[in-house]
C-alpha positions as CSV (number, residue, x, y, z in Angstrom):
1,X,-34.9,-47.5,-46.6
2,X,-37.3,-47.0,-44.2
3,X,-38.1,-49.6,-41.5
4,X,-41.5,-51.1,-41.6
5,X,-42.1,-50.8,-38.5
6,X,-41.9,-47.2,-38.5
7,X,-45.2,-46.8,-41.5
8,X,-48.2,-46.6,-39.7
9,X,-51.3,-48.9,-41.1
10,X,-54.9,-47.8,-41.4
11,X,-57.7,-50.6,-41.0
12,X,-60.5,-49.5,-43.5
13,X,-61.1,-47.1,-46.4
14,X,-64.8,-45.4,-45.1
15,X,-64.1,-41.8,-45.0
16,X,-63.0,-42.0,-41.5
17,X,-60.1,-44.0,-42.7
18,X,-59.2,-41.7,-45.8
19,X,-59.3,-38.6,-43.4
20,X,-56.8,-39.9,-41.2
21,X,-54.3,-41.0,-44.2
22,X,-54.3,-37.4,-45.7
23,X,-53.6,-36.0,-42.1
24,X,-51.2,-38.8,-41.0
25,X,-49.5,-38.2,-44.7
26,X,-49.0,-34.4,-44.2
27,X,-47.6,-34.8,-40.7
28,X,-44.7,-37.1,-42.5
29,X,-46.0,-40.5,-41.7
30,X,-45.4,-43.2,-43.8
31,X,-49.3,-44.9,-44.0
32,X,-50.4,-48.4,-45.4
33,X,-53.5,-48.8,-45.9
34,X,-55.6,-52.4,-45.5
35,X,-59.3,-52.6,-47.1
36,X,-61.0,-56.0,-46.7
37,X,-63.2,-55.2,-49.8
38,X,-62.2,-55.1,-53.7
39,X,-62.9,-51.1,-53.4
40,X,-62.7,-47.9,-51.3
41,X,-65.6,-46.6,-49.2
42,X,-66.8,-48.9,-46.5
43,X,-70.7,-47.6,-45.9
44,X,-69.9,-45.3,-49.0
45,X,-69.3,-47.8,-51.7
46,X,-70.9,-47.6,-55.0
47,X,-72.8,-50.2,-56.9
48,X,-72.3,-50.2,-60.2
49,X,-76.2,-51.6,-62.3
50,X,-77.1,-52.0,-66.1
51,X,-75.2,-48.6,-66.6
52,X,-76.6,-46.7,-63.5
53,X,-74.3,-45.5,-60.4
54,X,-75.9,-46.6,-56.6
55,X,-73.9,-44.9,-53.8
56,X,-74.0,-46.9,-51.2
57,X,-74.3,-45.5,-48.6
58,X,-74.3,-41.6,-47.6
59,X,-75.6,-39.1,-49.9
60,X,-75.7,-36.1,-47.8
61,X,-73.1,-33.8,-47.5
62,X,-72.7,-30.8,-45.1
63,X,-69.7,-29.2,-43.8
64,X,-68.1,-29.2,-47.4
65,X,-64.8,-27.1,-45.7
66,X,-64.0,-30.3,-43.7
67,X,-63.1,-32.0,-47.2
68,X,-61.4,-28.5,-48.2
69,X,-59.5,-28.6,-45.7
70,X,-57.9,-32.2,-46.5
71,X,-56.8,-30.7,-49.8
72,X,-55.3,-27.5,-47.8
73,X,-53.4,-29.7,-45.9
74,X,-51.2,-31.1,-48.3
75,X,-50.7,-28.2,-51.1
76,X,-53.8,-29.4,-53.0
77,X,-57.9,-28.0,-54.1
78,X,-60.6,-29.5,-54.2
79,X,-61.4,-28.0,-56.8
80,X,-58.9,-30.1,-58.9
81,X,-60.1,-33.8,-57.8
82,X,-64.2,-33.3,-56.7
83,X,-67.5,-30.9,-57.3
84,X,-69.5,-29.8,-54.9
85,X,-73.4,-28.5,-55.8
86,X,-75.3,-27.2,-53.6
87,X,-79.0,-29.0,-53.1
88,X,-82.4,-26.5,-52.6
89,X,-84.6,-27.9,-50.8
90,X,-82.2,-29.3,-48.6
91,X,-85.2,-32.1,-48.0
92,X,-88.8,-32.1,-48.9
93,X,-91.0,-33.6,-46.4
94,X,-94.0,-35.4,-47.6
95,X,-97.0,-36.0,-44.9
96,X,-99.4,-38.6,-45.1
97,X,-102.0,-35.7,-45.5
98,X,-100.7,-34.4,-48.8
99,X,-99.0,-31.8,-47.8
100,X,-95.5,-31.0,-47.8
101,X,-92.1,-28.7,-46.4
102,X,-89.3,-27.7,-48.2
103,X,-86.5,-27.5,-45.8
104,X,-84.0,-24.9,-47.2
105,X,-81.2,-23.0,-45.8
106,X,-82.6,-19.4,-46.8
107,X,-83.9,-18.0,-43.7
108,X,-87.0,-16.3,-45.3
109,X,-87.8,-19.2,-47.6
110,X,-88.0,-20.9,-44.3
111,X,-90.0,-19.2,-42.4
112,X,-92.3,-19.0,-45.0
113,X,-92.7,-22.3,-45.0
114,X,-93.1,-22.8,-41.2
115,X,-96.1,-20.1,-41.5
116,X,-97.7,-22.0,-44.4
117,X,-98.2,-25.1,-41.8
118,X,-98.9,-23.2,-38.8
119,X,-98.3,-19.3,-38.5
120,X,-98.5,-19.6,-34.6
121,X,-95.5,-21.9,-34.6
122,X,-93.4,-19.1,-36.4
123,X,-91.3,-17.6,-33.3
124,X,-91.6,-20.7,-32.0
125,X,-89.5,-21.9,-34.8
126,X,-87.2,-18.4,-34.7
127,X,-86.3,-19.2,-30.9
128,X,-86.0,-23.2,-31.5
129,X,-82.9,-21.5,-34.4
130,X,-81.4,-19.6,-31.9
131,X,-81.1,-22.1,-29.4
132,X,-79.7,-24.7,-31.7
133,X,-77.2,-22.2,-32.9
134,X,-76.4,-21.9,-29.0
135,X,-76.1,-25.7,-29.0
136,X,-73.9,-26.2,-32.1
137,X,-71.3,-22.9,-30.7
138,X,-70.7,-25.3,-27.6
139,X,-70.8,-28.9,-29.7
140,X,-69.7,-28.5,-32.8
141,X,-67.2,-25.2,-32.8
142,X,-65.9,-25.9,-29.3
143,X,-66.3,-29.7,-28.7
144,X,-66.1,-31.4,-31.9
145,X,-62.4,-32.4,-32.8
146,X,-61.4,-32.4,-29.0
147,X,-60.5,-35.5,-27.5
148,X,-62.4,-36.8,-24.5
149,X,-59.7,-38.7,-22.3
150,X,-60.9,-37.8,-19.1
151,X,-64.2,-37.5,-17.3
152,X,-63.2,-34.7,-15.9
153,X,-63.3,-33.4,-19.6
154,X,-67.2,-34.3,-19.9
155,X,-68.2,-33.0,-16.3
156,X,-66.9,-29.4,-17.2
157,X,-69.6,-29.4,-19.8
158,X,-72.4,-30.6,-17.1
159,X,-73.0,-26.5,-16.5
160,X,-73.6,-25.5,-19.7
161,X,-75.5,-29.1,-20.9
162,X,-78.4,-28.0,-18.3
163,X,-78.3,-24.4,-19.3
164,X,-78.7,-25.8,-23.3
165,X,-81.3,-28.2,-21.7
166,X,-79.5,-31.3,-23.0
167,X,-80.6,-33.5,-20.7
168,X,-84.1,-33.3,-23.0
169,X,-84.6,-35.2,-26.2
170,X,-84.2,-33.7,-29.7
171,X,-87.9,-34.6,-29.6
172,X,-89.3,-33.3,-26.5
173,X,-86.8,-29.2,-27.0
174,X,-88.3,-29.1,-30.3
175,X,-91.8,-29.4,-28.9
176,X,-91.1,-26.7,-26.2
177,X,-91.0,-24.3,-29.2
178,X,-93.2,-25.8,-32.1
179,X,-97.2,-26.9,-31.4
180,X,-97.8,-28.5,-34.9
181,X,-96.5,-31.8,-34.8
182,X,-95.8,-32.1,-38.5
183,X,-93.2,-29.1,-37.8
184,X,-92.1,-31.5,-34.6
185,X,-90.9,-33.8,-37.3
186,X,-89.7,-31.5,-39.9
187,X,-87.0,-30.4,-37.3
188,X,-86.4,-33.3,-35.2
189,X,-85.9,-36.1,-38.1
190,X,-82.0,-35.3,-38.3
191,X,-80.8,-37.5,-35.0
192,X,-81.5,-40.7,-38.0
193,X,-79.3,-39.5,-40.1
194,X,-76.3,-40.7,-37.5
195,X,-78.1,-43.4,-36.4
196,X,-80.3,-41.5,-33.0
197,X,-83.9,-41.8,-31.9
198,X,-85.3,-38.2,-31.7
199,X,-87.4,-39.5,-28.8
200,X,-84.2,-40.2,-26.6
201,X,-81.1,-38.7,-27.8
202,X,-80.0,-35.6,-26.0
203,X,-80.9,-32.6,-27.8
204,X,-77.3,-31.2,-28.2
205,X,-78.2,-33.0,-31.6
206,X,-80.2,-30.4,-32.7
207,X,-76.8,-29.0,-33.4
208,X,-77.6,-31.0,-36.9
209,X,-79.6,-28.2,-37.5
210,X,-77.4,-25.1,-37.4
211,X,-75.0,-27.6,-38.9
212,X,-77.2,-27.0,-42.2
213,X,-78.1,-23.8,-42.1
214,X,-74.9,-22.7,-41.9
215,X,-72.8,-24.5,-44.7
216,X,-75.9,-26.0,-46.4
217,X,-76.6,-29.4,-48.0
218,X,-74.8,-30.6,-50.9
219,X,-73.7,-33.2,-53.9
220,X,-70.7,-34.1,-55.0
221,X,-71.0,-34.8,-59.0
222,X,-70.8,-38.5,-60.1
223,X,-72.2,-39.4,-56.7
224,X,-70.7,-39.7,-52.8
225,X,-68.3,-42.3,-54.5
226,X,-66.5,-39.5,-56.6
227,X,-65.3,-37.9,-53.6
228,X,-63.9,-41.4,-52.3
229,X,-62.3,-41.7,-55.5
230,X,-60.8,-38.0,-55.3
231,X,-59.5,-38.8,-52.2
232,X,-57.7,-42.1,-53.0
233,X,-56.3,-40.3,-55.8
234,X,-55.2,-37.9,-53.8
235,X,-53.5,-39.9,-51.4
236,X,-51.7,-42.1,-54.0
237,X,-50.1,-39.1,-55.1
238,X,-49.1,-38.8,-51.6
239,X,-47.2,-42.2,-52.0
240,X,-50.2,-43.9,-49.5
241,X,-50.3,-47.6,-50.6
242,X,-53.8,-48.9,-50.4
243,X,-54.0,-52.6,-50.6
244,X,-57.4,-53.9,-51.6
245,X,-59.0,-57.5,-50.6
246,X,-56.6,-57.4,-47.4
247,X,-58.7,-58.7,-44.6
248,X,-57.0,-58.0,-41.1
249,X,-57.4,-60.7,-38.9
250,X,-55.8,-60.2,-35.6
251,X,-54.1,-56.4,-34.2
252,X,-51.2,-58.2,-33.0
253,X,-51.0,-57.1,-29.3
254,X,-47.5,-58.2,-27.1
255,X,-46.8,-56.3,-23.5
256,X,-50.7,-54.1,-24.3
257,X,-48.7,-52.5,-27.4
258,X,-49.5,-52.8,-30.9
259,X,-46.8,-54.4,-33.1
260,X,-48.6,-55.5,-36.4
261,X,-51.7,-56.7,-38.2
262,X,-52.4,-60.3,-39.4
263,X,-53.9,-60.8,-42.6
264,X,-56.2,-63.9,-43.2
265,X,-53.7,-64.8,-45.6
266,X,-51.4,-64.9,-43.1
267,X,-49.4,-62.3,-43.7
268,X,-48.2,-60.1,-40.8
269,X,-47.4,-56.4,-41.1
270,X,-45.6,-54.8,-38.9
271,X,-46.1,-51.1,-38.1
272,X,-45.3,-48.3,-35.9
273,X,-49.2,-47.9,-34.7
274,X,-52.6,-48.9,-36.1
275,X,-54.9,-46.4,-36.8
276,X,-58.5,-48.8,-37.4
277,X,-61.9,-47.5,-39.5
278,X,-63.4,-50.3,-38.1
279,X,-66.5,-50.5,-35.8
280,X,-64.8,-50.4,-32.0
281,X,-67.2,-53.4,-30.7
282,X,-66.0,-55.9,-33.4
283,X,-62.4,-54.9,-33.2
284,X,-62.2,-55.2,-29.4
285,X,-64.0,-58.8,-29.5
286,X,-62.1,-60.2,-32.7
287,X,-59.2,-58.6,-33.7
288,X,-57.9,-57.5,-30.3
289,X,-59.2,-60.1,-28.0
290,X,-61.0,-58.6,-25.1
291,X,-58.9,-61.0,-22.7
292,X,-56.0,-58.5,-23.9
293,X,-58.5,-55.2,-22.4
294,X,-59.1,-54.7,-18.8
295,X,-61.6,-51.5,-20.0
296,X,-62.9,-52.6,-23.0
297,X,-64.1,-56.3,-21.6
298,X,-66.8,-58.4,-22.6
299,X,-69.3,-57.1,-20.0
300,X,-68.6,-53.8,-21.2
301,X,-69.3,-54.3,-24.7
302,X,-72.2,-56.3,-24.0
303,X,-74.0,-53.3,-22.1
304,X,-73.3,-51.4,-25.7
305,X,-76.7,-50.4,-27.4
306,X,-76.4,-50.5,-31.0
307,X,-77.8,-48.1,-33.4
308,X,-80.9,-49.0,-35.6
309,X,-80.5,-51.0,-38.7
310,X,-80.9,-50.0,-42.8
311,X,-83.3,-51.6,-44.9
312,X,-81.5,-49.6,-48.2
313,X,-83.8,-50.8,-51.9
314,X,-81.8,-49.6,-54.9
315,X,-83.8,-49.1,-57.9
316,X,-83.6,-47.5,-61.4
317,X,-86.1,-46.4,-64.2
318,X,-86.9,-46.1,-68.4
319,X,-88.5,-42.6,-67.7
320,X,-87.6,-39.3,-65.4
321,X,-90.0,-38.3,-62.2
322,X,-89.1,-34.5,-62.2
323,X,-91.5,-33.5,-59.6
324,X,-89.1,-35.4,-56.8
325,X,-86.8,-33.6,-55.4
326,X,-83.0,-34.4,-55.0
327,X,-83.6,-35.2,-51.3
328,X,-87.1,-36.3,-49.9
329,X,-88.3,-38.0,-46.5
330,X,-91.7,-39.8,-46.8
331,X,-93.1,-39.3,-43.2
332,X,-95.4,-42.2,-42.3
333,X,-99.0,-41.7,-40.0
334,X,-97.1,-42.8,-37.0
335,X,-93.6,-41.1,-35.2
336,X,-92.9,-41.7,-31.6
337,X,-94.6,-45.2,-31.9
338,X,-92.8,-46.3,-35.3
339,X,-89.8,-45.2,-33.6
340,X,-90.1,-47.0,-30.4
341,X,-91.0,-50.2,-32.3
342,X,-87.6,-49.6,-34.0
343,X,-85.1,-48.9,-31.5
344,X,-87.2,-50.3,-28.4
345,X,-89.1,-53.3,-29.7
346,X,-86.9,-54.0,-32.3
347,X,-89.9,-55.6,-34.0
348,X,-90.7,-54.7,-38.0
349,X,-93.6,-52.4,-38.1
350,X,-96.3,-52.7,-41.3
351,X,-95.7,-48.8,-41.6
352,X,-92.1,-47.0,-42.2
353,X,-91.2,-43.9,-42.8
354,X,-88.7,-43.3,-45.8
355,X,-86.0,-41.7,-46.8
356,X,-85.7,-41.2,-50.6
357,X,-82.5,-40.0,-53.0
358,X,-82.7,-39.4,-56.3
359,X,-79.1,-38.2,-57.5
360,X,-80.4,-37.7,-60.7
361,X,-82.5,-34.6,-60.1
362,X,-79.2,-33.0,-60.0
363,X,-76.9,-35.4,-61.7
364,X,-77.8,-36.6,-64.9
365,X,-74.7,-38.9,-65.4
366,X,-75.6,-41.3,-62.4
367,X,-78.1,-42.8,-65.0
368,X,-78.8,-43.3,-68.5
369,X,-80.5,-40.0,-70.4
370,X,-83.8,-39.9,-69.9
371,X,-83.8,-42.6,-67.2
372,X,-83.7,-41.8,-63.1
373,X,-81.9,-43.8,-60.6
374,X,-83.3,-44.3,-56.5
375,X,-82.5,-45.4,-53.3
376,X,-84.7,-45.4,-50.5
377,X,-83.7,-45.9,-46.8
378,X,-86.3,-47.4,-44.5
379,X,-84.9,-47.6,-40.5
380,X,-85.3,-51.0,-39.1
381,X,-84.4,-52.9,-36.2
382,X,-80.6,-53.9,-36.0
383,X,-79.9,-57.8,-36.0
384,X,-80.7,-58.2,-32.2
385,X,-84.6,-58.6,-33.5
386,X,-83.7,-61.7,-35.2
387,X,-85.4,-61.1,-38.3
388,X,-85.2,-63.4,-41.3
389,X,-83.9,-60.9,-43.6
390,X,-83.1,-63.4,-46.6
391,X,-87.0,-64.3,-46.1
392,X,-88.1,-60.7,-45.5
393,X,-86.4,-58.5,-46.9
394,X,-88.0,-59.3,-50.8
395,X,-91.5,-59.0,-49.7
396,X,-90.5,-55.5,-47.5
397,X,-88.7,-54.0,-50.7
398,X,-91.9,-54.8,-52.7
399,X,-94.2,-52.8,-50.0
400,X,-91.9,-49.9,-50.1
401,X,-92.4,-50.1,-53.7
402,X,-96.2,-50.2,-54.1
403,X,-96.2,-47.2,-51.2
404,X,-94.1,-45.2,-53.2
405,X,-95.9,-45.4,-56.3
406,X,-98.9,-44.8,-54.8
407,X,-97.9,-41.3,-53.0
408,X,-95.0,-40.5,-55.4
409,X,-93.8,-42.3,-58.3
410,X,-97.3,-42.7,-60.5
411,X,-96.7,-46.1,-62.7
412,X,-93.2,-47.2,-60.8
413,X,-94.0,-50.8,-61.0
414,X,-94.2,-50.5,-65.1
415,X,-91.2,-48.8,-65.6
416,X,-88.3,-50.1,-63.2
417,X,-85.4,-51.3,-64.8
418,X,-83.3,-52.5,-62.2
419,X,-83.7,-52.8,-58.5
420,X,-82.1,-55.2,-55.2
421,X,-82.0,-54.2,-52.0
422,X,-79.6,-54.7,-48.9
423,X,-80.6,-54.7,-45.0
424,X,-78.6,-55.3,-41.3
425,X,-77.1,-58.5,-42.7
426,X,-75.1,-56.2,-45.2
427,X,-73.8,-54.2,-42.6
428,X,-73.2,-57.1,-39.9
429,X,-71.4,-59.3,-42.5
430,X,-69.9,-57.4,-45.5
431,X,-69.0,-54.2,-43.1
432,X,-68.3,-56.0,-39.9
433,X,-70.6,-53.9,-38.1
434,X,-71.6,-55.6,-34.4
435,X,-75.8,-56.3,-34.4
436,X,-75.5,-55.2,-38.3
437,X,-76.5,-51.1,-36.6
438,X,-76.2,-48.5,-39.7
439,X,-74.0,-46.3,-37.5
440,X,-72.2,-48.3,-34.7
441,X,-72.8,-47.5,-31.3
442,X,-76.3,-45.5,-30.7
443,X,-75.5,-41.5,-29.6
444,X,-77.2,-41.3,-26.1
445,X,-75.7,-39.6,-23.5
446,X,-74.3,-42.4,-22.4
447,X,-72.6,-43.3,-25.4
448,X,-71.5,-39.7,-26.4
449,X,-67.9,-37.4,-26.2
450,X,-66.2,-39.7,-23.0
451,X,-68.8,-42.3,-22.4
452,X,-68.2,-43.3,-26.5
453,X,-65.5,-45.5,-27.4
454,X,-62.4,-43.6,-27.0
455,X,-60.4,-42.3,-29.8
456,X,-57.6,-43.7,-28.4
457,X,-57.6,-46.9,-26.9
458,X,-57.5,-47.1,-22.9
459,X,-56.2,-50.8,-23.4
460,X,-53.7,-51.1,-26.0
461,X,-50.7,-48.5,-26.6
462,X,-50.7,-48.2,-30.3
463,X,-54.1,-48.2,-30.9
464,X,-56.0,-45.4,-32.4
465,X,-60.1,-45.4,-33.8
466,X,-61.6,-43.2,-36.3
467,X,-65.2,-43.7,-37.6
468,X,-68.4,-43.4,-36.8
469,X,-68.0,-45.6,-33.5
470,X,-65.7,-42.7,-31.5
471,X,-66.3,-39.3,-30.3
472,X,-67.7,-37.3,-32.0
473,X,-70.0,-39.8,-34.0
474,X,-71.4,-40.6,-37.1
475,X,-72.3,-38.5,-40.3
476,X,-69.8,-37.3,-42.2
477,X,-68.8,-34.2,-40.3
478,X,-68.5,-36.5,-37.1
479,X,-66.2,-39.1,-39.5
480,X,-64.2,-36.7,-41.1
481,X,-63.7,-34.7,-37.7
482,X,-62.8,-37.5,-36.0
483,X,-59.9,-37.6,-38.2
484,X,-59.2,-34.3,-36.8
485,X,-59.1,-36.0,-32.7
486,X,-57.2,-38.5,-34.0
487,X,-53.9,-35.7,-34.9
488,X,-54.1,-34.3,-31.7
489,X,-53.7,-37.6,-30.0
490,X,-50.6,-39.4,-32.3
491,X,-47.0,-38.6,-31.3
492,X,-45.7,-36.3,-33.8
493,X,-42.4,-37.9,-35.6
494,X,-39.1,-37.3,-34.7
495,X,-37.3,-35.5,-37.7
496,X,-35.7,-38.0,-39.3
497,X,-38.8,-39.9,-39.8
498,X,-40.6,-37.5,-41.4
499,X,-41.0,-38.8,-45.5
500,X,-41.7,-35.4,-47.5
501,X,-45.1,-34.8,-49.6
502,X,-44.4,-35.3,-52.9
503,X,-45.2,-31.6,-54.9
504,X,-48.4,-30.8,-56.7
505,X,-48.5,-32.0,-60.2
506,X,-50.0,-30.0,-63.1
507,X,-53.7,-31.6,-63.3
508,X,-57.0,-30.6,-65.3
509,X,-59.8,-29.5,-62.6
510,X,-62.8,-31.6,-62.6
């Protein structure tokens, strides 16, 4: 019987988490796994309404062969456990003005489009593609699922940074090639969707872009929370335990090495090394104990900027809007200044700007037949504003409400069903997530590839991060890839450690 100090234990079931079980498992760990919550997820839980299906959290899906490749490792398909659909438009951006773009990933379609708003800006937009495809070769193909332990790593890249022009904003390279400012937004939007103002974050972002183009935008059928559930299925047919409602208290730390993990039961489980989903600030401060870090101090983590915050209204209704589209973003009058009121001011603006899924324009089972099933993502100011969510946040879901039936959803307020709402308090206090930010740890610069939490801790031999808070960041290509890091970094196990895969099983495809 193997000793229990030789399994490995993951803190945290987000996708990060579930990545680095399946590549733990197929290396011949034994893995544990320890979720605080009564289900699997973290940001992408489900709620479950009066018969209609809320993801939680992310809805959009790119890089579909990261997923694939999970399967791949371990003898299994995709295929068998998850669908993947593609979405077209990608997104439809709605202007104050009436009109609006469908992004798509077919290159004519697109350009189409581009000339529709401005036909000056159309090699503008032409050069802008071939300079983010520039970007995301040095990035994302190179870059992406390499560790950064050194600085020399990140000054090697200096060179070819200032050649890319990284040192401007996604913003400000997307305006050297587009005039129209509505086309400004349409491709400079994506740094918020891993938690970035496009006003400050270095371009080599715009990699987002190529990101799209190339492997498209996609759904996974029965919602983000089927493919959580395809891989937990996967990985308990892998013999990875996953113990639910297990709150880990303390990394238990003796000579700066990991030996176990505390529950706040009490319970201490020992392990070989911990492998933690969790948001790097938090665990530093209250699991580990910054007294136990000479790198990762106090002072250090105070200096941390935190992403923005979600202000996420679910809601449900008795009849189907078939004009939305699967994926839309509701562009408000104002840009640069909303943004700088959210991430600079950190003060609630009257205006937004909104993100808005409906699963059901491709999905009908998320909801009852004939009924459709929203959420809509506002960016907010993370908890360091102070705002009074519990007295807010009713009144702010309400004024998203009446703005999206007045542009959008014609008689909304007659026919909702269901509807509640969550905002940075969710994140701070059900997801542990420091300053209740969407996406930990905001991707400047600064806070990018070496100067972002490392993947491996510099304090504590043992301990190892995957998630949204490490290189190479968040959105689900960054989570999942940083499950990729994280293999290249853990000591492969001697021989007579290795516990076998169990053999694929005869099992109906999805």
């Amino acid at each position: 019987m193997m000793d229990e100090r030789e399994q490995v234990v993951v803190i945290g079931t987000g996708f990060g988490g579930l990545a680095a079980a399946v590549r733990l498992r197929a290396m011949g760990y034994s893995v544990l796994m320890v979720e605080a919550r009564d289900q699997p997820g973290g940001r992408a839980g489900v709620f479950r309404r009066d018969g209609y299906i809320f993801d939680a959290g992310p809805t959009v899906i790119t890089a579909p062969y990261l997923f694939e490749e999970l399967f791949e490792l371990v003898g299994r398909k995709l295929d068998d456990y998850a669908e993947f659909v593609p979405i077209d438009p990608y997104y439809r951006i709605t202007f104050s003005d009436g009109m609006a773009f469908d992004y798509v990933g077919d290159e004519k379609r697109l350009i189409d489009e581009v000339r529709r708003f401005n036909p000056e800006d159309v090699d503008g937009y032409r050069r802008l593609a071939a300079h983010a495809e520039q970007i995301f070769e040095l990035g994302y193909e190179e870059l992406a699922d390499e560790p950064f332990e050194s600085l020399v790593d990140m000054l090697r890249l200096v060179p070819s940074m200032i050649r890319l022009q990284n040192y401007r904003s996604v913003y400000g390279l997307v305006s050297r090639y587009i005039s129209d400012e509505r086309l400004r937004r349409v491709f400079s939007f994506q740094p918020l969707l891993v938690g970035g103002n496009p006003c400050t974050v270095t371009s080599i972002y715009l990699l987002i872009h190529w990101v799209e183009r190339k492997w498209g935008v996609h759904f996974s059928l029965g919602g983000t929370t089927r493919l959580v559930r395809a891989l937990t299925e996967l990985l308990d047919e892998l013999g990875v335990q996953i113990r639910y409602g297990t709150t880990v208290d303390e990394i238990v730390v003796k000579n700066e090495s990991v030996q176990a993990v505390r529950t706040a039961q009490g319970e201490e489980i020992p392990c070989q090394f911990v492998v933690c989903n969790g948001d790097p600030t938090y665990t530093y401060r209250h699991l580990v104990g910054t007294e136990k870090c000479s790198v990762n101090s106090d002072r250090r983590l105070s200096r941390i900027q935190q992403s923005m915050g979600l202000f996420v209204g679910y809601f449900a209704t008795d009849r189907s809007y078939d004009s939305i589209a699967h994926h839309t973003i509701v562009m408000g009058e104002r840009y640069r200044g909303l943004l700088s009121d959210i991430f600079e001011k950190k003060v609630l603006a009257d205006d937004f700007s909104l993100y808005l899924h409906r699963p059901t324009a491709t999905d009908r089972s998320m909801a009852p037949e004939g009924h459709d099933v929203f959420y809509v993502l506002s960016p907010v100011p993370n908890n360091e504003s102070d705002i009074d969510w519990t007295r807010r946040g009713g009144e702010y879901f309400q004024q998203i409400l009446r703005h999206l039936e007045e542009r959008h959803l014609p008689g909304l307020s007659d026919h909702l069903t269901t509807r509640f709402w969550t905002s940075p308090d969710y994140f701070e206090n059900s997801l542990r997530s420091t300053s209740g930010a969407g996406f930990g740890p905001e991707p400047k610069l600064r806070q990018s590839a070496w100067f972002r939490y490392h993947n491996r801790s510099r304090d504590v031999d043992g301990l190892y991060f995957v998630g949204a808070g490490v290189h190479p960041g968040a959105g689900l290509p960054g989570v999942v890839t940083s499950a990729k890091v994280l293999e290249k970094l853990v000591p492969i196990p001697r021989e007579n450690e290795r516990i076998d895969i169990p053999p694929v099983t005869a099992r109906v495809s999805v």
